[in-house]
Kinemage of the C-alpha trace (Angstrom):
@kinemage 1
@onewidth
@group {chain A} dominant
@subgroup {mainchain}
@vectorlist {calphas} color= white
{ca unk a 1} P 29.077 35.578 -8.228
{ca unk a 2} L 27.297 37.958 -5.693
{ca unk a 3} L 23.872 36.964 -6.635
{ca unk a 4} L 25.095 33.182 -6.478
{ca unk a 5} L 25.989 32.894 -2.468
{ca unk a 6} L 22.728 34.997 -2.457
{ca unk a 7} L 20.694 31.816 -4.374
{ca unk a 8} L 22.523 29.367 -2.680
{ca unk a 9} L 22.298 31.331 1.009
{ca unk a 10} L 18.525 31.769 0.535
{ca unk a 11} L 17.958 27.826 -0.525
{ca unk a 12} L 20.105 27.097 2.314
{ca unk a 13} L 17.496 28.899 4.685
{ca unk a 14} L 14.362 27.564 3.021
{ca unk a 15} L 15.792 24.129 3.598
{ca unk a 16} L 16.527 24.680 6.911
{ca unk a 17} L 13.416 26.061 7.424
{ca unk a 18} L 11.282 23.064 6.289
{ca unk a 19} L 12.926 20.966 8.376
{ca unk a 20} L 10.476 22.152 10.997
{ca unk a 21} L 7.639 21.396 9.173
{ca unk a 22} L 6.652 17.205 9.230
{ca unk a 23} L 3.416 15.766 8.196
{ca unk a 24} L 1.654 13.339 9.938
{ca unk a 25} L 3.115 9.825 10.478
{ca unk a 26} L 0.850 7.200 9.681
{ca unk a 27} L 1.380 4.973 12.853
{ca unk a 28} L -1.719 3.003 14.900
{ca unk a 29} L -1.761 1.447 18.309
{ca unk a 30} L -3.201 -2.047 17.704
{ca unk a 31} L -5.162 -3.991 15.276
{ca unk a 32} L -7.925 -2.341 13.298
{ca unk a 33} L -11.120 -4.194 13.657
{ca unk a 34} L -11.563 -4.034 9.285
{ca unk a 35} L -8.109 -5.411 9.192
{ca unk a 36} L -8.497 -7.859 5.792
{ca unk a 37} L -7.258 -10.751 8.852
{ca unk a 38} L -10.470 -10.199 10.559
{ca unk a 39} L -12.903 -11.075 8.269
{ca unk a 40} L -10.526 -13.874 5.990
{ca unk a 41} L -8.501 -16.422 7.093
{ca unk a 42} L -4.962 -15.422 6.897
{ca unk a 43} L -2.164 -18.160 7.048
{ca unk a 44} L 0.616 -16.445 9.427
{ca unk a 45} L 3.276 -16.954 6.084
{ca unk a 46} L 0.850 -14.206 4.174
{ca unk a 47} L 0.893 -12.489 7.639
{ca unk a 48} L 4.484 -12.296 7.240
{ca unk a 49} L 4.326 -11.246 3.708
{ca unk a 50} L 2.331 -8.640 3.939
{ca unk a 51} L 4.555 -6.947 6.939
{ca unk a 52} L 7.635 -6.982 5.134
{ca unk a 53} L 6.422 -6.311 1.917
{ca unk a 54} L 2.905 -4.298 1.503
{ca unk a 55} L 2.306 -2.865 5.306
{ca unk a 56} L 4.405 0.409 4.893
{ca unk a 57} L 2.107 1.720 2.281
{ca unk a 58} L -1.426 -0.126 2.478
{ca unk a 59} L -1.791 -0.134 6.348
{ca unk a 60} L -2.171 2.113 9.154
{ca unk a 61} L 1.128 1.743 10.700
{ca unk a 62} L 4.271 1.964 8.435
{ca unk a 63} L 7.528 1.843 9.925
{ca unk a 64} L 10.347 5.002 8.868
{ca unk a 65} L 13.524 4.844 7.595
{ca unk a 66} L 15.853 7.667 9.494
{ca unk a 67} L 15.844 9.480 6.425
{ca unk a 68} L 12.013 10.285 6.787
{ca unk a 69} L 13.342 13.045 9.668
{ca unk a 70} L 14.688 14.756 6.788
{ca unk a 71} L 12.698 17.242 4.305
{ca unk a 72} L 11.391 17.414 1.536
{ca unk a 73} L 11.786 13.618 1.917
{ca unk a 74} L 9.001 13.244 4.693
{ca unk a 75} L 6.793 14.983 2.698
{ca unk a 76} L 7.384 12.685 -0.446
{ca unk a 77} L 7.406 9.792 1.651
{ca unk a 78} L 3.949 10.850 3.498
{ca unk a 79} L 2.072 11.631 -0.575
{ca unk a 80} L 3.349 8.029 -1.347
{ca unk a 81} L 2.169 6.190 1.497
{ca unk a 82} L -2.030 8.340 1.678
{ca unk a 83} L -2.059 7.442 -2.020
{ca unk a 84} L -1.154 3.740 -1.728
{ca unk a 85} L -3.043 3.584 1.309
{ca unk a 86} L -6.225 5.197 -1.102
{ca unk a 87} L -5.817 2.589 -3.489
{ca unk a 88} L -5.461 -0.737 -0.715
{ca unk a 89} L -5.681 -0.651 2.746
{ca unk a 90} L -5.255 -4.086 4.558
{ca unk a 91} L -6.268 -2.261 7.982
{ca unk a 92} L -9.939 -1.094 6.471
{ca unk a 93} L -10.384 -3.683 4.329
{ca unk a 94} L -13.544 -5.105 5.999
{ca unk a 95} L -15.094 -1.496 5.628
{ca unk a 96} L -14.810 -2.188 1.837
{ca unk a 97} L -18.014 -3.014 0.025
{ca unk a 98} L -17.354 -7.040 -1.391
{ca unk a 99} L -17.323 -5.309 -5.018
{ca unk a 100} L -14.189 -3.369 -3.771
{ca unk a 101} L -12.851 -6.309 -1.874
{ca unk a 102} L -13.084 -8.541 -5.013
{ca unk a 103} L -11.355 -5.964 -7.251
{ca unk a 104} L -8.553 -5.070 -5.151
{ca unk a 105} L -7.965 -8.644 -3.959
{ca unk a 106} L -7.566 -9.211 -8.050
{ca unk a 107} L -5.862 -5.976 -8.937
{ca unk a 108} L -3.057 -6.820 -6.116
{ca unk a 109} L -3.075 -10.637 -7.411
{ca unk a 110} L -2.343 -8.857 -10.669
{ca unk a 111} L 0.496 -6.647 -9.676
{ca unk a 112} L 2.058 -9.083 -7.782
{ca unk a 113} L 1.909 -11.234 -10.483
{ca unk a 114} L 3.631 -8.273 -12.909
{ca unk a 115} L 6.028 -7.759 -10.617
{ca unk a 116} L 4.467 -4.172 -10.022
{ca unk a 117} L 4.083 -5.049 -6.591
{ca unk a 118} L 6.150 -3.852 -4.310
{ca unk a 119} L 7.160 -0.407 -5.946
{ca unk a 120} L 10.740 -1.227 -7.350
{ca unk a 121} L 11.245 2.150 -5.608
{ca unk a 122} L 10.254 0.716 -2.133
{ca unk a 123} L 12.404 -2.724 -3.079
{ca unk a 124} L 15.085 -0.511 -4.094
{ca unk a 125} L 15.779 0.058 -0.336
{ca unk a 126} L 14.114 -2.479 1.385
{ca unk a 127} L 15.475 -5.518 -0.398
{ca unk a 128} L 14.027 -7.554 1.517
{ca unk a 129} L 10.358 -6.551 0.927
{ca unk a 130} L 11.282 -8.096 -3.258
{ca unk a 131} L 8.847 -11.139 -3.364
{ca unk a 132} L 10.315 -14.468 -4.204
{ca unk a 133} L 8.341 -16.661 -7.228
{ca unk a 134} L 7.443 -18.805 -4.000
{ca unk a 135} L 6.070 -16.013 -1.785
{ca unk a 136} L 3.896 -14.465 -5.408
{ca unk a 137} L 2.794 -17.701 -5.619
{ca unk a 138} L 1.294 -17.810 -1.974
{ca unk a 139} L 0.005 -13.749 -1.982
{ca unk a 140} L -1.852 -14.866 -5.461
{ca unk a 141} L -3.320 -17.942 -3.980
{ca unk a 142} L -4.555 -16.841 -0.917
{ca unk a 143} L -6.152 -13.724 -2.490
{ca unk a 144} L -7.719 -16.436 -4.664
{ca unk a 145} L -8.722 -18.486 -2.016
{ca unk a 146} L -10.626 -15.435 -0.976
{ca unk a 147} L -12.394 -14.544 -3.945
{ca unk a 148} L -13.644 -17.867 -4.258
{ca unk a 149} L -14.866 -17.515 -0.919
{ca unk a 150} L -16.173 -14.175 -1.806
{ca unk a 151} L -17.778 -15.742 -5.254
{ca unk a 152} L -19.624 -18.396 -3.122
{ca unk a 153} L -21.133 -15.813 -0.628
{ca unk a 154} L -22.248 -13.049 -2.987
{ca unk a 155} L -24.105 -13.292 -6.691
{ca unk a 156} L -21.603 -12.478 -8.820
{ca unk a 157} L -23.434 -9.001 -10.063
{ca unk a 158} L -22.396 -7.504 -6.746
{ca unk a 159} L -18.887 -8.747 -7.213
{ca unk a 160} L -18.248 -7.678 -10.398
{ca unk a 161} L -19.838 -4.791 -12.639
{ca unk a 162} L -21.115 -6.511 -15.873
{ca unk a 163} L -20.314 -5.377 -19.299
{ca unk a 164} L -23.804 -4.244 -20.680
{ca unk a 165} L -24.784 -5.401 -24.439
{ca unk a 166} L -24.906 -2.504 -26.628
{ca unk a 167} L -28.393 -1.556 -27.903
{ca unk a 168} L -29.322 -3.164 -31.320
């Protein structure tokens, strides 16, 4: 029993110890100038889309629950939103290369589409970020919209990497 309140006195420390210890917040002042609504024409219903459902984790500016004040939490919470932000990131999408443009634009069409996207962990919470068969339906079609753009712009060996024939 001694060495218990010991353990649970010395987890009670580290805890409250972390708590002084935050990462940094991803929050920007403004517009980026690569935001994807810079360089494509985006209808303000996607605008609205995209802020309640995909800005928190593939933009530059995500807005915190209260509960990111608390660790380990901000720390979990900080690893999810630089990895999603790695993967797609509206605010830099015009520094993408069209190749990358055209493949995220599909992957996200595709996880929308699988109901992948948003995280159920992030919909979970934020129930009001869970996309509606209408609002899918108006992500995937504007992201199409775009690649067709895209496909009319650039030779299609730019946009997409082409399976080579094996030698005979």
């Amino acid at each position: 029993m001694k060495y218990l309140k010991k353990i649970l006195l010395g987890l009670l420390v580290v805890l409250v110890v972390i708590q002084f210890f935050h990462p940094e917040k991803n929050i920007s002042v403004g517009v980026s100038a690569n935001n994807i609504a810079a360089v494509y024409t985006t209808p303000e219903e996607v605008k609205t889309i995209l802020a309640k459902s995909c800005n928190d984790c593939h933009s530059n500016n995500t807005t915190y629950p209260w509960y990111n004040n608390i660790q380990p939490v901000a720390w979990w919470l900080s690893n999810h939103v630089n990895e999603a932000k790695r993967e797609l990131n509206f605010d830099e999408f015009a520094a993408y290369r069209p190749r990358k443009q055209y493949n995220k634009l599909k992957e996200a069409e595709e996880l929308v589409n699988e109901n992948e996207m948003p995280l159920s962990s992030y919909a979970f919470i934020h129930r009001d970020a869970v996309l509606s068969e209408q609002q899918k339906q108006v992500l995937i079609d504007w992201s199409k919209g775009i690649r067709k753009q895209m496909e009319a712009t650039y030779p299609m060996d730019s946009l997409i990497r082409l399976k080579r024939k094996p030698n005979s």
